[in-house]
PQR file of N, CA, C, O and H, with PARSE charges and radii, in Angstrom:
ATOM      1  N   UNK A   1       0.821  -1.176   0.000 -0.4000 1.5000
ATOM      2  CA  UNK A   1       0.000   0.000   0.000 -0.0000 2.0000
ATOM      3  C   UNK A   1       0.877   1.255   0.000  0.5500 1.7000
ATOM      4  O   UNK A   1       0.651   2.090  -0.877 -0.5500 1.4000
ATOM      5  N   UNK A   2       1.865   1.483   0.901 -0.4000 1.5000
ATOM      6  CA  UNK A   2       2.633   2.689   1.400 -0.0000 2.0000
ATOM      7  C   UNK A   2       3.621   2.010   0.304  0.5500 1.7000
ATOM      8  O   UNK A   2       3.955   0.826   0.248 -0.5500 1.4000
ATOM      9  H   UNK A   2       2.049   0.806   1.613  0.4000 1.0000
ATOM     10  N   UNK A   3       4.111   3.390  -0.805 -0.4000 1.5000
ATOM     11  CA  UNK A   3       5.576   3.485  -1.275 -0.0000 2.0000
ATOM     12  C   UNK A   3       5.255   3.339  -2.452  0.5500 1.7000
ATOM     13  O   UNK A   3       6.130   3.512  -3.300 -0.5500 1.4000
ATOM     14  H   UNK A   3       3.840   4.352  -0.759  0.4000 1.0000
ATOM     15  N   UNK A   4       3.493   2.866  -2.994 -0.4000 1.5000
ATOM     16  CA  UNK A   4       3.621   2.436  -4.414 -0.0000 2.0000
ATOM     17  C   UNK A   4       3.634   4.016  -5.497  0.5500 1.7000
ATOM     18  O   UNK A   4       3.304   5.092  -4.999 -0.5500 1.4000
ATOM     19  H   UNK A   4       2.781   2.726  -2.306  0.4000 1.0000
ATOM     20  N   UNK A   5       3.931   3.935  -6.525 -0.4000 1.5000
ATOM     21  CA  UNK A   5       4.965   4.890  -7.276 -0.0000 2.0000
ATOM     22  C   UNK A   5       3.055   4.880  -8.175  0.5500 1.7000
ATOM     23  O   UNK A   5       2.428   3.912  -8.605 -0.5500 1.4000
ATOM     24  H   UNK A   5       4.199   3.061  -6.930  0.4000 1.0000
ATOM     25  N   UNK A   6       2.569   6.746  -8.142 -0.4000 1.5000
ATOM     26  CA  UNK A   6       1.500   6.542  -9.517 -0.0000 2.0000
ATOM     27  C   UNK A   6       2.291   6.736  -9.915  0.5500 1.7000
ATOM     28  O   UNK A   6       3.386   7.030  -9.437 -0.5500 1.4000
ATOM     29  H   UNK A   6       3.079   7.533  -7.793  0.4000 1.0000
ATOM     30  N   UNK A   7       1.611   6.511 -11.901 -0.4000 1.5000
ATOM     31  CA  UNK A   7       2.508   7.073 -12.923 -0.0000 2.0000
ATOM     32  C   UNK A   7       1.556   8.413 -13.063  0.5500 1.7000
ATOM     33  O   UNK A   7       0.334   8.558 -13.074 -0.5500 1.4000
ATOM     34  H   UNK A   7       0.721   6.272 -12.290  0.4000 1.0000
ATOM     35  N   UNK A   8       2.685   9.343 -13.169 -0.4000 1.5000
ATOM     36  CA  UNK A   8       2.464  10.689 -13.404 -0.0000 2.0000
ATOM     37  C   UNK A   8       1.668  11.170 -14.477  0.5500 1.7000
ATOM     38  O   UNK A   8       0.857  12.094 -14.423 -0.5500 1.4000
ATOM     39  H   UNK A   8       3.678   9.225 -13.161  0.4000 1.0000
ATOM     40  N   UNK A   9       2.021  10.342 -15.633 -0.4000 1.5000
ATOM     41  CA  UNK A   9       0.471  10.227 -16.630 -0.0000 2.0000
ATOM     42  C   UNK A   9      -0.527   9.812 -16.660  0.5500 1.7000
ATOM     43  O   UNK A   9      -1.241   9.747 -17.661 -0.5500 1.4000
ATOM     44  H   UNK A   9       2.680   9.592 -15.677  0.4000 1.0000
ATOM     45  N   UNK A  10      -0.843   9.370 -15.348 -0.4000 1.5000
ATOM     46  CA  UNK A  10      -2.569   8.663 -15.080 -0.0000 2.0000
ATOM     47  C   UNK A  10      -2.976  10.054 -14.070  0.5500 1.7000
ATOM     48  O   UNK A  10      -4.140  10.441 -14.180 -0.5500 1.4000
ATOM     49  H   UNK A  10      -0.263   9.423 -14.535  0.4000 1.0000
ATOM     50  N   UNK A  11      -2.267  10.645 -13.313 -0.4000 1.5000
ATOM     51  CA  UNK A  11      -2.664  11.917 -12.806 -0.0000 2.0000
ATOM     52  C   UNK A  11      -2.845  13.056 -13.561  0.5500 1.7000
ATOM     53  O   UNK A  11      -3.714  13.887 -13.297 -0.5500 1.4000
ATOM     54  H   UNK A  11      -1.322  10.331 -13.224  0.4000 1.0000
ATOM     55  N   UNK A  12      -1.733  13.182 -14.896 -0.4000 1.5000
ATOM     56  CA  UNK A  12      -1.764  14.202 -15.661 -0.0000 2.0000
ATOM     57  C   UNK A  12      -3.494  13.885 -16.367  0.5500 1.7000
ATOM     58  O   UNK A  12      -4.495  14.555 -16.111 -0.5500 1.4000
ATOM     59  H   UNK A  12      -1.027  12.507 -15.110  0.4000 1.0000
ATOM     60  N   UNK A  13      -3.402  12.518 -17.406 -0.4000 1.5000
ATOM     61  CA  UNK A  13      -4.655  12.540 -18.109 -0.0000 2.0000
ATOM     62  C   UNK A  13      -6.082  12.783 -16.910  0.5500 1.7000
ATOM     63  O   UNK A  13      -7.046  13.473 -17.241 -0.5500 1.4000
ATOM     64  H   UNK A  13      -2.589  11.974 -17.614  0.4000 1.0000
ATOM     65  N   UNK A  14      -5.993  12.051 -15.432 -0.4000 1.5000
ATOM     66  CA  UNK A  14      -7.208  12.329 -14.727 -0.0000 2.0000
ATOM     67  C   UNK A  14      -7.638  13.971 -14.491  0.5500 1.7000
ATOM     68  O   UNK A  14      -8.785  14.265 -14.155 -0.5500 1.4000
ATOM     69  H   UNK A  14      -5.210  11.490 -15.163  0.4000 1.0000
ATOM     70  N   UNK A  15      -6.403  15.171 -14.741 -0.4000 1.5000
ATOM     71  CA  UNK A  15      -6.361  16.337 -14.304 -0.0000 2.0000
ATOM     72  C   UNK A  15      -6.919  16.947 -15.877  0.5500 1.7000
ATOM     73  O   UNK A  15      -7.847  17.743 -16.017 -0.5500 1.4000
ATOM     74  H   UNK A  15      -5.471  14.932 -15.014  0.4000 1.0000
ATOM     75  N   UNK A  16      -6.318  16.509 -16.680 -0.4000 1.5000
ATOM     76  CA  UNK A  16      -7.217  17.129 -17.889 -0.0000 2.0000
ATOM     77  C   UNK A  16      -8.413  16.729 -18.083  0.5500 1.7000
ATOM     78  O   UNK A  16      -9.306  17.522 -18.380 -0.5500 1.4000
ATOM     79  H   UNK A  16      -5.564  15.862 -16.566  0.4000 1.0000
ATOM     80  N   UNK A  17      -8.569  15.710 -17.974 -0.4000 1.5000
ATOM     81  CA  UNK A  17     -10.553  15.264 -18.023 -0.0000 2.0000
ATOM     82  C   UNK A  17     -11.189  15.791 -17.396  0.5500 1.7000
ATOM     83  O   UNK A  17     -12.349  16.094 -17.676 -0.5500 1.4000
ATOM     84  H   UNK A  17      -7.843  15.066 -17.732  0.4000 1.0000
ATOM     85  N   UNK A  18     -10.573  16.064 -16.311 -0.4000 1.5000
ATOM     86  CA  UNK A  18     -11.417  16.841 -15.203 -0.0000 2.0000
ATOM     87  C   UNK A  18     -11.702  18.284 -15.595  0.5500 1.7000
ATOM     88  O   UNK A  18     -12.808  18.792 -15.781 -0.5500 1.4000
ATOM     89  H   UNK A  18      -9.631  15.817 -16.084  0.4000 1.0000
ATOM     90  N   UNK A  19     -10.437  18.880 -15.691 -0.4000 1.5000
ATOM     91  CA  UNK A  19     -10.564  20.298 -16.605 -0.0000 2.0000
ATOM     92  C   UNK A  19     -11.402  20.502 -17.965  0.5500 1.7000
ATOM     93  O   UNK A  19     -11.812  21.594 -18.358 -0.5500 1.4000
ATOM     94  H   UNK A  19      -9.539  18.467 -15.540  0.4000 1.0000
ATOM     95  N   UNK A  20     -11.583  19.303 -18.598 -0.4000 1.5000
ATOM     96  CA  UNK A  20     -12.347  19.290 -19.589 -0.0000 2.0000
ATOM     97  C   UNK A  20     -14.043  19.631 -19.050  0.5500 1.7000
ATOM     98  O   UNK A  20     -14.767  20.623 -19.136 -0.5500 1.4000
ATOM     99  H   UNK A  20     -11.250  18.416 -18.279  0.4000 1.0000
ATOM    100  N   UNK A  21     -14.206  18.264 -18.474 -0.4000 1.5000
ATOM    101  CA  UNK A  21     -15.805  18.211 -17.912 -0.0000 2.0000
ATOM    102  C   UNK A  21     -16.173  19.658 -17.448  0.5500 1.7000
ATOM    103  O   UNK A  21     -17.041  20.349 -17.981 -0.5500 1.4000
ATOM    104  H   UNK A  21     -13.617  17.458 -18.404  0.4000 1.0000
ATOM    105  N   UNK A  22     -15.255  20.093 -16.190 -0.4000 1.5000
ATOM    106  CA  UNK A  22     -15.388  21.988 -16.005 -0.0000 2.0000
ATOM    107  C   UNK A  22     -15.855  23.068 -16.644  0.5500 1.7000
ATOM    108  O   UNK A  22     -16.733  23.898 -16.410 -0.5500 1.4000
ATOM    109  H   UNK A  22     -14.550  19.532 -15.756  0.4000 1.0000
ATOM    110  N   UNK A  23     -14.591  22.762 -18.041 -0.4000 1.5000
ATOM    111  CA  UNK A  23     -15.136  23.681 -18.597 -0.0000 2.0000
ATOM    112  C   UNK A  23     -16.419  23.771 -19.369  0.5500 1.7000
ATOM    113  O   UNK A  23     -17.166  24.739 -19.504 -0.5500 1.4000
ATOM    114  H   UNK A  23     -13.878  22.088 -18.232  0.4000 1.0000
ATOM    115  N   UNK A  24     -16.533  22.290 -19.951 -0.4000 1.5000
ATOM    116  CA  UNK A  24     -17.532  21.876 -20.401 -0.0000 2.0000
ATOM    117  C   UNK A  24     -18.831  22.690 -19.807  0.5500 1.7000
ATOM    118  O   UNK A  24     -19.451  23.544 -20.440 -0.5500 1.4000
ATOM    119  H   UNK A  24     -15.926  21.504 -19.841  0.4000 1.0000
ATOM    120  N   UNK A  25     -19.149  22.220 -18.347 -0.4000 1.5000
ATOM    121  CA  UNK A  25     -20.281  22.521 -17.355 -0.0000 2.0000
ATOM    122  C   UNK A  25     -20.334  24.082 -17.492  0.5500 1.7000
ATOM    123  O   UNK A  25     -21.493  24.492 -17.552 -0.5500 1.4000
ATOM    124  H   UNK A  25     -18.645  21.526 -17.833  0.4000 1.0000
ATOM    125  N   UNK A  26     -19.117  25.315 -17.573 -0.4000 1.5000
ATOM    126  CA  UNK A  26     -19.623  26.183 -17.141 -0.0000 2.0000
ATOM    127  C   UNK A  26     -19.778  26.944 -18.712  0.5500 1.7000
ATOM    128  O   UNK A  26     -20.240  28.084 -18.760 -0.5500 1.4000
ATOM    129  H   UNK A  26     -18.175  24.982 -17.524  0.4000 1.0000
ATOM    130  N   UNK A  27     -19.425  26.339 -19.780 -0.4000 1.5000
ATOM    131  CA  UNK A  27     -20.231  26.569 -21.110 -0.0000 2.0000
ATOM    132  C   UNK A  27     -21.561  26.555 -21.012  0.5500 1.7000
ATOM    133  O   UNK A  27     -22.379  27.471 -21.096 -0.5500 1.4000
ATOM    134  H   UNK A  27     -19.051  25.413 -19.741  0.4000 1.0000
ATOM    135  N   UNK A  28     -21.724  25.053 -20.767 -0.4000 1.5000
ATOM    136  CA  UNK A  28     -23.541  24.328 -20.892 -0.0000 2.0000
ATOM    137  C   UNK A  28     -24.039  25.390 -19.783  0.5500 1.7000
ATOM    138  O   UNK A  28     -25.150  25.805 -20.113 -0.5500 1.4000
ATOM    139  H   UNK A  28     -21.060  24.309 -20.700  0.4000 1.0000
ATOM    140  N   UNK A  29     -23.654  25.881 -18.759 -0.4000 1.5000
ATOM    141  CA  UNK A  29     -24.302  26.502 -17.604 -0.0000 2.0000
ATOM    142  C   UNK A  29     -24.359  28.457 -18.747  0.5500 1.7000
ATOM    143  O   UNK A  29     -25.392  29.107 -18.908 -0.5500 1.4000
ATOM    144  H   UNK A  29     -22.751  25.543 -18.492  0.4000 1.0000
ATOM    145  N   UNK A  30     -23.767  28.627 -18.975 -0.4000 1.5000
ATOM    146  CA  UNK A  30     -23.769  29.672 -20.213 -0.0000 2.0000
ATOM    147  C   UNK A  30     -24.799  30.255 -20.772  0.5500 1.7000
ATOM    148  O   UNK A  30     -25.280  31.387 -20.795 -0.5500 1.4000
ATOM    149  H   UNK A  30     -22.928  28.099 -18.844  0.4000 1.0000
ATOM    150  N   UNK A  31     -25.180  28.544 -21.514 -0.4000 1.5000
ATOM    151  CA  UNK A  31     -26.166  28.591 -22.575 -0.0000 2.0000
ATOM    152  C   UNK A  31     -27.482  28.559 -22.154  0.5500 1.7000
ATOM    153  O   UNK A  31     -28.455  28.876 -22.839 -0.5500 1.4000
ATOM    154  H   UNK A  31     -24.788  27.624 -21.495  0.4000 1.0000
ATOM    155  N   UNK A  32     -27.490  28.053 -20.672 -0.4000 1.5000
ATOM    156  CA  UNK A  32     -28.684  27.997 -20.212 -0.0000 2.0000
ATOM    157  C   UNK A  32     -28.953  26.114 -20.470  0.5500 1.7000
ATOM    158  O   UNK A  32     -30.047  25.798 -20.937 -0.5500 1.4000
ATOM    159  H   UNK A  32     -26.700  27.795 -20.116  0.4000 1.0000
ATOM    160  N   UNK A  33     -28.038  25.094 -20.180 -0.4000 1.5000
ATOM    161  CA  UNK A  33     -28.384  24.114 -20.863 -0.0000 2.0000
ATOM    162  C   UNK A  33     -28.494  23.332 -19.124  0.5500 1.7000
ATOM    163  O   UNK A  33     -27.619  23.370 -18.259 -0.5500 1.4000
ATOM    164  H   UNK A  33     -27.150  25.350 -19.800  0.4000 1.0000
ATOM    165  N   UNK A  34     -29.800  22.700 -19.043 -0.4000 1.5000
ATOM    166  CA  UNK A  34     -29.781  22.281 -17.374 -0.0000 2.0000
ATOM    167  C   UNK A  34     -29.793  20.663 -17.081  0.5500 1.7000
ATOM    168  O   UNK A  34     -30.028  20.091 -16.017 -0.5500 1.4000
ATOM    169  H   UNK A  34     -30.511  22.669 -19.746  0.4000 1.0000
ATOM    170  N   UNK A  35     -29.415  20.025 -18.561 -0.4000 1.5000
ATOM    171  CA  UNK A  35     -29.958  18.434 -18.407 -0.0000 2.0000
ATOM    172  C   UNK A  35     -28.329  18.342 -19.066  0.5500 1.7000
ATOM    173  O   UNK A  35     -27.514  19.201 -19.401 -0.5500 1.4000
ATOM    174  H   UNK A  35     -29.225  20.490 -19.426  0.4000 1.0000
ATOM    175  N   UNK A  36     -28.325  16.972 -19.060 -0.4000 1.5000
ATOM    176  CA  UNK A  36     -27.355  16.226 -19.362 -0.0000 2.0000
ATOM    177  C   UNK A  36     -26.833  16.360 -20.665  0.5500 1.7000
ATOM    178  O   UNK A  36     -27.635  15.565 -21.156 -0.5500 1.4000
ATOM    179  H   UNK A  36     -28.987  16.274 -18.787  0.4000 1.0000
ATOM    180  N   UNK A  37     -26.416  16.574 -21.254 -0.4000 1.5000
ATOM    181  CA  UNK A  37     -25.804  15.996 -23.199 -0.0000 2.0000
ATOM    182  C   UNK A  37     -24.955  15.074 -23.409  0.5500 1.7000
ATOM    183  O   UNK A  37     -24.210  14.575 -22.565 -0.5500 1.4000
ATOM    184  H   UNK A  37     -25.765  17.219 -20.855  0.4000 1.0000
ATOM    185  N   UNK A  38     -25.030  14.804 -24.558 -0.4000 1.5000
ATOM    186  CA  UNK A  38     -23.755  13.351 -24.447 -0.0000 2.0000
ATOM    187  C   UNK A  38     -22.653  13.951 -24.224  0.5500 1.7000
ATOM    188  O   UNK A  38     -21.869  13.429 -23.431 -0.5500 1.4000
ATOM    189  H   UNK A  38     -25.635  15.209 -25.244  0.4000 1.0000
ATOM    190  N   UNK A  39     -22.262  15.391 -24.963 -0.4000 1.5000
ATOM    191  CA  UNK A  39     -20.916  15.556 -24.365 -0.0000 2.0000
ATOM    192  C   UNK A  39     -20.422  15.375 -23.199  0.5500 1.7000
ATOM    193  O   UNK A  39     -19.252  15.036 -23.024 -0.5500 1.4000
ATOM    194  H   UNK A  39     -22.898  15.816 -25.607  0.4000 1.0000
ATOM    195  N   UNK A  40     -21.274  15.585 -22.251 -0.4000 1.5000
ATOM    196  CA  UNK A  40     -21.448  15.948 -20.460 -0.0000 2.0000
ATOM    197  C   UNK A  40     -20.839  14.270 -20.326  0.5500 1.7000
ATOM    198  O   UNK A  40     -19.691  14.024 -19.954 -0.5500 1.4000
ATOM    199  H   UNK A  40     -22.225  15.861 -22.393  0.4000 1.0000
ATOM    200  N   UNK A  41     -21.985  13.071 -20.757 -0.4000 1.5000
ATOM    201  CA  UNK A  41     -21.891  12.339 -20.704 -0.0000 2.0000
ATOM    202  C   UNK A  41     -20.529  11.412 -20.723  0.5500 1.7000
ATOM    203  O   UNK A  41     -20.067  10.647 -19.876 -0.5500 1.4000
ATOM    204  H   UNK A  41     -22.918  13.271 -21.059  0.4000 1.0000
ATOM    205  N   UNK A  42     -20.026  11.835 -22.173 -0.4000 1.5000
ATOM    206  CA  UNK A  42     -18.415  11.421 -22.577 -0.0000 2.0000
ATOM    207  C   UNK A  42     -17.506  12.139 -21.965  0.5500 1.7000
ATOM    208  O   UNK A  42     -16.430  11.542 -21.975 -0.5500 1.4000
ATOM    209  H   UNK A  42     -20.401  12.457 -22.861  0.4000 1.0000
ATOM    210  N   UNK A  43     -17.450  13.301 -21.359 -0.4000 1.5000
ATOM    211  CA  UNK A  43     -16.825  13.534 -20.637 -0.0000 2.0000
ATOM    212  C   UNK A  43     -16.189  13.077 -19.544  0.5500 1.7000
ATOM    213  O   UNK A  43     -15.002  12.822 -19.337 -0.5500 1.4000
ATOM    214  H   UNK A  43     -18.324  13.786 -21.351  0.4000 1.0000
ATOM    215  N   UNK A  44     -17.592  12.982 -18.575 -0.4000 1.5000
ATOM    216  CA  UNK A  44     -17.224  12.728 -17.731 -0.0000 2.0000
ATOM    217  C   UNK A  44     -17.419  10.937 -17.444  0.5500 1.7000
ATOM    218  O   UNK A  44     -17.363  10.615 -16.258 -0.5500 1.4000
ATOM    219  H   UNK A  44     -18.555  13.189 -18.743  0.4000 1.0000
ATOM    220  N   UNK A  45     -17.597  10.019 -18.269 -0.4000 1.5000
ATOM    221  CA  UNK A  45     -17.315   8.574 -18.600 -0.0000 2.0000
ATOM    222  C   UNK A  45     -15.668   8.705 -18.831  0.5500 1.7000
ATOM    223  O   UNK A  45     -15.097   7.841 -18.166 -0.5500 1.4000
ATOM    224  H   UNK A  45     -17.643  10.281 -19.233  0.4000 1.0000
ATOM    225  N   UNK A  46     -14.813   9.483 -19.532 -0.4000 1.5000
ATOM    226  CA  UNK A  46     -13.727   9.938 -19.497 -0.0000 2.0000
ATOM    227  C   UNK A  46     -13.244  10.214 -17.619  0.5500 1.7000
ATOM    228  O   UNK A  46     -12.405   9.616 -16.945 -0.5500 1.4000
ATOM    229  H   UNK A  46     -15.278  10.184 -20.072  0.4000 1.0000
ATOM    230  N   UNK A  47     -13.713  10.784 -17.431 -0.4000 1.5000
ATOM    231  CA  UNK A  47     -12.981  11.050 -15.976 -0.0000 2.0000
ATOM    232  C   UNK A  47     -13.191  10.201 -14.804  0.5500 1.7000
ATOM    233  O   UNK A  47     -12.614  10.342 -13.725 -0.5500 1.4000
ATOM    234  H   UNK A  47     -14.394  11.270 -17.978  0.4000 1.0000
ATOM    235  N   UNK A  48     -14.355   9.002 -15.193 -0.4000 1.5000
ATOM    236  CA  UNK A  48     -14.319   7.840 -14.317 -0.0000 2.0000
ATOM    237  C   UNK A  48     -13.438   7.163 -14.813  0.5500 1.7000
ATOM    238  O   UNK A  48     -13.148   6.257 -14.032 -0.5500 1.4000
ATOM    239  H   UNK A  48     -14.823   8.887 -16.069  0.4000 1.0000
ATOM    240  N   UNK A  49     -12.732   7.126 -15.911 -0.4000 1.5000
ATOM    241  CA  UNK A  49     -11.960   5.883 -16.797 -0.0000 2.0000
ATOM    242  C   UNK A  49     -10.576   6.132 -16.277  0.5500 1.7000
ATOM    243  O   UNK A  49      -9.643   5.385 -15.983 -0.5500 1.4000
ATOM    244  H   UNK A  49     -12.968   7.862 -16.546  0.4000 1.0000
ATOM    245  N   UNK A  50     -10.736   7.305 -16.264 -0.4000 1.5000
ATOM    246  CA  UNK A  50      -8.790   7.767 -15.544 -0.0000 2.0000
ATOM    247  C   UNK A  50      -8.856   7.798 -14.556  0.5500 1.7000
ATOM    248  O   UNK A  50      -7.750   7.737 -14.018 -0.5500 1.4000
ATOM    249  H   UNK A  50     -11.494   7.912 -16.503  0.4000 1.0000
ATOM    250  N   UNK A  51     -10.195   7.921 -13.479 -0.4000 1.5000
ATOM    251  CA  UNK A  51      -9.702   7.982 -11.951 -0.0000 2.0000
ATOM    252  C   UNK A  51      -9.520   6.828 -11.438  0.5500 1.7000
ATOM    253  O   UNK A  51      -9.532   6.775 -10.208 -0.5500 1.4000
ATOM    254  H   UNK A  51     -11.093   7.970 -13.916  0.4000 1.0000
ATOM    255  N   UNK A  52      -9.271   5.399 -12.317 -0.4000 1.5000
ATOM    256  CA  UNK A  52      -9.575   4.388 -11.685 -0.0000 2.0000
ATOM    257  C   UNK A  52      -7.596   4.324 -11.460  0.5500 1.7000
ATOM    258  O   UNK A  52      -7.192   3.719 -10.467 -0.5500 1.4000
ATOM    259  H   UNK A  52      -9.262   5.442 -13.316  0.4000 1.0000
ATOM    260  N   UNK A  53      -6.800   4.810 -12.187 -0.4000 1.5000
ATOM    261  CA  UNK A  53      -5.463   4.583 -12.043 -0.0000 2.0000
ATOM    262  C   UNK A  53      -4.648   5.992 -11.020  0.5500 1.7000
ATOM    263  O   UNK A  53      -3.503   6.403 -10.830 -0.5500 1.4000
ATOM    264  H   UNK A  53      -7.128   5.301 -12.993  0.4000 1.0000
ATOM    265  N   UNK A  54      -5.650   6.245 -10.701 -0.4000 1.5000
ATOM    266  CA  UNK A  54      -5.216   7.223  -9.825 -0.0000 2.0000
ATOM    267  C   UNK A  54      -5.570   7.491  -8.284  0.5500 1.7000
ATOM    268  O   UNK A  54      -6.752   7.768  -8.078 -0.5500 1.4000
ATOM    269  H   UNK A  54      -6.580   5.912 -10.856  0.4000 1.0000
ATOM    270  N   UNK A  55      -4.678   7.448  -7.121 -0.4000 1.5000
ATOM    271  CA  UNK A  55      -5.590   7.105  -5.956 -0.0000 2.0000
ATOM    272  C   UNK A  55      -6.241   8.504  -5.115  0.5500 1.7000
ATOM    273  O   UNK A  55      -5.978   9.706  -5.115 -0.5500 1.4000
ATOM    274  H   UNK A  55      -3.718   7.224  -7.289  0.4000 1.0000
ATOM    275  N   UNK A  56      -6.987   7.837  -4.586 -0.4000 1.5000
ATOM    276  CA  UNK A  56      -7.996   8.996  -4.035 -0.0000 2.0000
ATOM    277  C   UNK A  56      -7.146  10.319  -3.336  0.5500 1.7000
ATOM    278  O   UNK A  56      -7.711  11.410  -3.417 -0.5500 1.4000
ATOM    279  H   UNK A  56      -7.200   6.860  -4.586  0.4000 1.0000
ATOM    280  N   UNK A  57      -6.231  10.280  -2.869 -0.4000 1.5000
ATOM    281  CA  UNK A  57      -5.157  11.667  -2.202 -0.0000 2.0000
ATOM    282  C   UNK A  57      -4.814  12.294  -3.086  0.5500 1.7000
ATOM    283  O   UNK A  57      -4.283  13.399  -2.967 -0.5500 1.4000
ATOM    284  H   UNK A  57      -5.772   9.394  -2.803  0.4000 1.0000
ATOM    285  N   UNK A  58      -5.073  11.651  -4.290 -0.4000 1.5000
ATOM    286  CA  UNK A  58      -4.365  12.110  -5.789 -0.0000 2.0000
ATOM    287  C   UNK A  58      -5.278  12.985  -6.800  0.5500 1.7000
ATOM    288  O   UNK A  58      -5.059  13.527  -7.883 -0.5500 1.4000
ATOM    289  H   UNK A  58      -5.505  10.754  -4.387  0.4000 1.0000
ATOM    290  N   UNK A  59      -6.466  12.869  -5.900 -0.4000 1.5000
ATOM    291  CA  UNK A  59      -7.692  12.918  -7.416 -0.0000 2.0000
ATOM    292  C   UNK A  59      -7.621  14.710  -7.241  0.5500 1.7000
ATOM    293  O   UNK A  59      -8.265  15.430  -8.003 -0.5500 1.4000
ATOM    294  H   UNK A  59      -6.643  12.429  -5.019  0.4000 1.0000
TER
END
């Protein structure tokens, strides 16, 4: 448990998805858009996919 090494590119890609979905939300919040879209959707299916290699102190 203690000492294991992330790789710095499973934090980098979880930190851009995340920044993605963000910005995403405060576009759609913009437009006045209050439900879901697929983008929203793929997005953030994207940012469950990378947080799985990244641990929770990390996210």
């Amino acid at each position: 448990m203690f000492g294991r090494k992330t790789d710095p590119q499973a934090i980098a890609d979880h930190k851009a998805a995340k920044r993605a979905l963000h910005d995403n939300q405060r576009q759609e919040e913009r437009a006045g858009i209050r439900e879901e879209t697929g983008i929203y959707r793929e997005l953030n299916a994207r940012v469950l996919e990378t947080e799985k290699c990244v641990p929770w102190y990390r996210r």
